[in-house]
C-alpha positions as CSV (number, residue, x, y, z in Angstrom):
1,X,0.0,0.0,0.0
2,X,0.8,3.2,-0.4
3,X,2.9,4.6,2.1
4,X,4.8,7.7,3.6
5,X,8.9,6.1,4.4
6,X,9.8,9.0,4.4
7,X,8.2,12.5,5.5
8,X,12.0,12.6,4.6
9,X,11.1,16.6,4.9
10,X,14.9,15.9,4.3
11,X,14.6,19.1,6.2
12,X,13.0,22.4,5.0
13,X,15.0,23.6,8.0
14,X,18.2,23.0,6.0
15,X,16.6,25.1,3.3
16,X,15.8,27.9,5.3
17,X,19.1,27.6,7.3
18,X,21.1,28.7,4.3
19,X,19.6,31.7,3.1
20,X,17.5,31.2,0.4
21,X,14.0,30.5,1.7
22,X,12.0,27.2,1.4
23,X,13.6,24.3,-1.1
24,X,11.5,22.9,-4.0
25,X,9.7,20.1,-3.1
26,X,9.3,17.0,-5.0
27,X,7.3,13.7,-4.5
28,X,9.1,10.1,-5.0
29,X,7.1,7.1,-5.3
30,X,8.4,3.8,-5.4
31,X,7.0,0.5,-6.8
32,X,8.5,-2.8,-5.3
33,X,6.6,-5.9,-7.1
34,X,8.7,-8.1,-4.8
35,X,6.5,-11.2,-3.8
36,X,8.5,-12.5,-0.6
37,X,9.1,-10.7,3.1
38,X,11.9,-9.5,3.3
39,X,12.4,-9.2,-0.7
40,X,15.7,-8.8,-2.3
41,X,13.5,-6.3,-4.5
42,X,12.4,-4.5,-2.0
43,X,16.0,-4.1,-0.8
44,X,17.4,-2.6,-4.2
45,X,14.4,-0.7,-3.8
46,X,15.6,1.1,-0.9
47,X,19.0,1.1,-2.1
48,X,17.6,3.3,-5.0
49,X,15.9,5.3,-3.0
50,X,18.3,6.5,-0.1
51,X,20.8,7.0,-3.1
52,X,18.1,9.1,-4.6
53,X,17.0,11.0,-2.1
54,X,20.7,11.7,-0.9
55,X,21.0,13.0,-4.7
56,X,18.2,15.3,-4.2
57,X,19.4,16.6,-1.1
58,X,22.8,17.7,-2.3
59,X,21.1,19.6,-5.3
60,X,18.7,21.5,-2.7
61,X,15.7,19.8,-3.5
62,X,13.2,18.6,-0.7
63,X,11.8,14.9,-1.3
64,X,9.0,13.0,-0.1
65,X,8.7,9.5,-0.3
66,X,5.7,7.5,-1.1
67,X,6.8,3.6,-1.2
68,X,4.0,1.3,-3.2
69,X,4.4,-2.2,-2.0
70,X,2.2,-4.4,-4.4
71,X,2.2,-7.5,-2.7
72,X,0.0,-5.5,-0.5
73,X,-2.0,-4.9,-3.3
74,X,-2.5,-7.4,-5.2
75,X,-6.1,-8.6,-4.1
76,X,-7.2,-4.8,-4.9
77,X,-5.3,-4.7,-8.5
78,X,-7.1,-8.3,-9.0
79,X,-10.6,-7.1,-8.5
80,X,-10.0,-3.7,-10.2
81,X,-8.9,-5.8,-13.3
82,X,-12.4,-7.9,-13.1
83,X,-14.7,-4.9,-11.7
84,X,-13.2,-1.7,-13.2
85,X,-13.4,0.0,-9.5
86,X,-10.5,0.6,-7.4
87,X,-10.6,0.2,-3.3
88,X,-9.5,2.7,-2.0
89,X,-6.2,2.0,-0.4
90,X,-5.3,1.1,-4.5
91,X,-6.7,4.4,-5.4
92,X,-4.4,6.2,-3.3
93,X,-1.4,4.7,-4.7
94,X,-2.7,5.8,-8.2
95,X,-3.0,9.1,-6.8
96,X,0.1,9.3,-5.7
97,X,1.4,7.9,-8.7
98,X,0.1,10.3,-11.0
99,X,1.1,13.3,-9.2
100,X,4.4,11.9,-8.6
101,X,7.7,14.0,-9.6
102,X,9.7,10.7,-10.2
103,X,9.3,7.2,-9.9
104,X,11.5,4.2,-8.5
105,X,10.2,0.8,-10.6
106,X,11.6,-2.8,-9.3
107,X,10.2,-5.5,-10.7
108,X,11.4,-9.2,-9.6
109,X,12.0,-11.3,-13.1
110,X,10.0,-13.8,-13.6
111,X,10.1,-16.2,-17.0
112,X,12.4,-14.0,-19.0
113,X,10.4,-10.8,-17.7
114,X,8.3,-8.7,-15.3
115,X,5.9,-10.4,-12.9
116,X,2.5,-10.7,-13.3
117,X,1.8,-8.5,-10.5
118,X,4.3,-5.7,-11.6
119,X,2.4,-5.6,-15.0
120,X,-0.9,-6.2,-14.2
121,X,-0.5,-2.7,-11.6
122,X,1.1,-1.3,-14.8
123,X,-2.6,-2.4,-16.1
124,X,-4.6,-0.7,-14.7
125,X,-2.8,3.0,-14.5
126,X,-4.8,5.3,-16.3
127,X,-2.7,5.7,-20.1
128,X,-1.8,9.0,-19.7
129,X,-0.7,9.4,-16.1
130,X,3.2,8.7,-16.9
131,X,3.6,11.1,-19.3
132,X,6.6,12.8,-19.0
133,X,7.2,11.1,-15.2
134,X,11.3,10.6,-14.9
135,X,11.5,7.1,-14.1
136,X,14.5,4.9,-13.0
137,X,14.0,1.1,-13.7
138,X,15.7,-1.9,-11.8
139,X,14.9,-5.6,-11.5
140,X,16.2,-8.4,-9.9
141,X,16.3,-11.9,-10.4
142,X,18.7,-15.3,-9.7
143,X,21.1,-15.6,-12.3
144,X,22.4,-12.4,-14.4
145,X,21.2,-14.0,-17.7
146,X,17.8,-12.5,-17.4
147,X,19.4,-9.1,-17.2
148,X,18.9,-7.9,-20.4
149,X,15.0,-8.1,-19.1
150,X,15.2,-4.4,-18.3
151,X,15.6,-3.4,-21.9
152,X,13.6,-5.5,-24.0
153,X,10.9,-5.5,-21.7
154,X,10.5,-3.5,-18.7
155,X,12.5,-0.2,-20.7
156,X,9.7,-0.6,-23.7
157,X,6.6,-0.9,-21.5
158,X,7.2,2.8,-19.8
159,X,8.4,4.2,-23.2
160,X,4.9,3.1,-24.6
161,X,3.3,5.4,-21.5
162,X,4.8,8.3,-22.6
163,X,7.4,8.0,-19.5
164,X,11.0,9.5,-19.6
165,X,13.6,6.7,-18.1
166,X,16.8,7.0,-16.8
167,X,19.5,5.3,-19.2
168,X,21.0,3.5,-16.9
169,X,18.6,0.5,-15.9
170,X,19.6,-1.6,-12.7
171,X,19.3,-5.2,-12.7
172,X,20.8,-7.5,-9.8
173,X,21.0,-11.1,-9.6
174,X,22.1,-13.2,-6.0
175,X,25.6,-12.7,-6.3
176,X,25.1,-8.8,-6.5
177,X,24.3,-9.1,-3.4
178,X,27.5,-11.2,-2.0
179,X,31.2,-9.3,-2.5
180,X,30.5,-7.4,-5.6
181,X,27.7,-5.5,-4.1
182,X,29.8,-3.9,-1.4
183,X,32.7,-3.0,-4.5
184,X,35.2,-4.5,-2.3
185,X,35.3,-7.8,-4.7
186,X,35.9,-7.8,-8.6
187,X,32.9,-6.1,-10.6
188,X,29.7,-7.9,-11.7
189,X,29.4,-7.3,-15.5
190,X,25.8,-8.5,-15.4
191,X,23.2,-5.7,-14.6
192,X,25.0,-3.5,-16.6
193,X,22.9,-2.6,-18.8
194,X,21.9,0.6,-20.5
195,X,24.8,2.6,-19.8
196,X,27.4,1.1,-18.7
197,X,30.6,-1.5,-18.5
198,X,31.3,-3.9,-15.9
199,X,30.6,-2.3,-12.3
200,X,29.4,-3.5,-8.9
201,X,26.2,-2.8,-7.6
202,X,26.9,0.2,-5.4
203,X,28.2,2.1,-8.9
204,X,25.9,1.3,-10.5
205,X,22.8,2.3,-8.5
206,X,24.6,5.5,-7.6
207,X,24.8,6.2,-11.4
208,X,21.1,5.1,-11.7
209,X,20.2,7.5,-8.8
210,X,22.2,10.6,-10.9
211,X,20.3,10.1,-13.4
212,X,17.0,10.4,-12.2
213,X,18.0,13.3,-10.0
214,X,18.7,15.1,-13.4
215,X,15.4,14.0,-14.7
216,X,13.4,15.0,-11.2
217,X,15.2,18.5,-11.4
218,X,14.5,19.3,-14.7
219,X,11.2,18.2,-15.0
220,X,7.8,20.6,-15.0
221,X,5.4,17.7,-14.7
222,X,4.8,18.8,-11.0
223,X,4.1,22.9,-12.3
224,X,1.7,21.5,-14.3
225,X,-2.3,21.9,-13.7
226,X,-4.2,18.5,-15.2
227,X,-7.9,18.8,-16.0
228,X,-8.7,15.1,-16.2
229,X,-11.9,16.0,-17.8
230,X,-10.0,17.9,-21.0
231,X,-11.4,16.7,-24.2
232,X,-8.1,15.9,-26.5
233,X,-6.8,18.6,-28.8
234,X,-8.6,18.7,-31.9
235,X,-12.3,17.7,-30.7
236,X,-15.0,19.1,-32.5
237,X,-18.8,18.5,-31.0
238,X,-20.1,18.3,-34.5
239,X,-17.8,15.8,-36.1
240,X,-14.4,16.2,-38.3
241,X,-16.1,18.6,-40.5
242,X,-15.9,21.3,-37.5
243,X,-19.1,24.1,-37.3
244,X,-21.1,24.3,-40.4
């Protein structure tokens, strides 16, 4: 469900410490599609996130954090896939997800490519509420041969919605998580992908995390006022033919 981790108010007293009044604020969600507790994709998750968040700190941006954990959800995106209707704790994390200034997307791999659950949330997002939304893209999964996951399937899928995503996609398999995710053993090639040569974990999430601060920052989705009741550009009441 959707969730505040971190009210990480990642201090408007900082921003009005050094002079120059209150920072801009900008909203994180997060999707973890991890199936197990704890969940190895929950824990890149939050590795994306802190490095993230520490990112937009140092550029003098406040973030919020909204975390979307979909195992929590997966009853309510069931029933909204049969009835149409959300409940309302799914409701709020579509909310949040389509007011967000940047989103966080982990997906476990399953068969070659995201889970069920990760698409079937992906499902039932309205089509036009990731335009333009930075997002930063990661998976994880057993053996490094499913990597290339991110980009044939998980990269297209938020292209399609109109998303922008980070180049660098993050993918990590068991070992990452052994000696080559602390960068004190030899680099992982695998997870590589989009961006990048052989690196460990910790470089590559924190070149990820870069990224999508870049994105964040220089992003107007959030200035941006949404009628969801605008008819599309072009409409004419009377047909094609415009006023006779």
């Amino acid at each position: 469900m959707a969730e505040n981790v971190s009210n990480t108010d990642v201090s408007a007293a900082a921003g009005a410490s050094n002079g120059a009044g209150a920072r801009p604020a900008r909203t994180l969600v997060v999707v973890s599609a991890g199936l197990s507790q704890p969940s190895s994709t929950r824990l890149l998750a939050d590795r994306l996130t802190t490095a993230t968040v520490d990112r937009l700190t140092e550029k003098g941006v406040q973030p919020s954090v909204e975390v979307i954990e979909l195992r929590d959800l997966a009853h309510d995106i069931t029933n909204n896939l049969i009835t149409g209707f959300a409940a309302p704790k799914l409701q709020k994390a579509l909310d949040a997800l389509a007011s967000a200034d940047g989103l966080i997307a982990v997906t476990p791999i399953f068969t070659t490519s995201f889970s069920g659950l990760f698409k079937s949330f992906i499902d039932i997002i309205e089509p036009t509420a990731l335009t333009d939304l930075p997002v930063l893209i990661a998976a994880t999964g057993g053996t490094e041969r499913h990597s290339l996951a991110l980009d044939y399937a998980v990269r297209p899928l938020f292209t399609y919605l109109h998303a922008v995503v980070a180049p660098t996609a993050v993918y990590a398999a068991s070992s990452d998580w052994g000696s080559g995710a602390t960068g004190a053993g030899p680099a992982s090639g695998h997870g590589a992908v989009a961006g990048g040569g052989a690196s460990a974990l910790p470089d590559r999430i924190a070149r990820a995390a870069g990224e999508l601060t870049s994105l964040i920052i220089a992003s107007e989705r959030s200035s941006r006022v949404i009628d969801p009741f605008a008819l599309p550009a072009g409409f004419s009441p009377v047909g094609g033919y415009g006023a006779q």
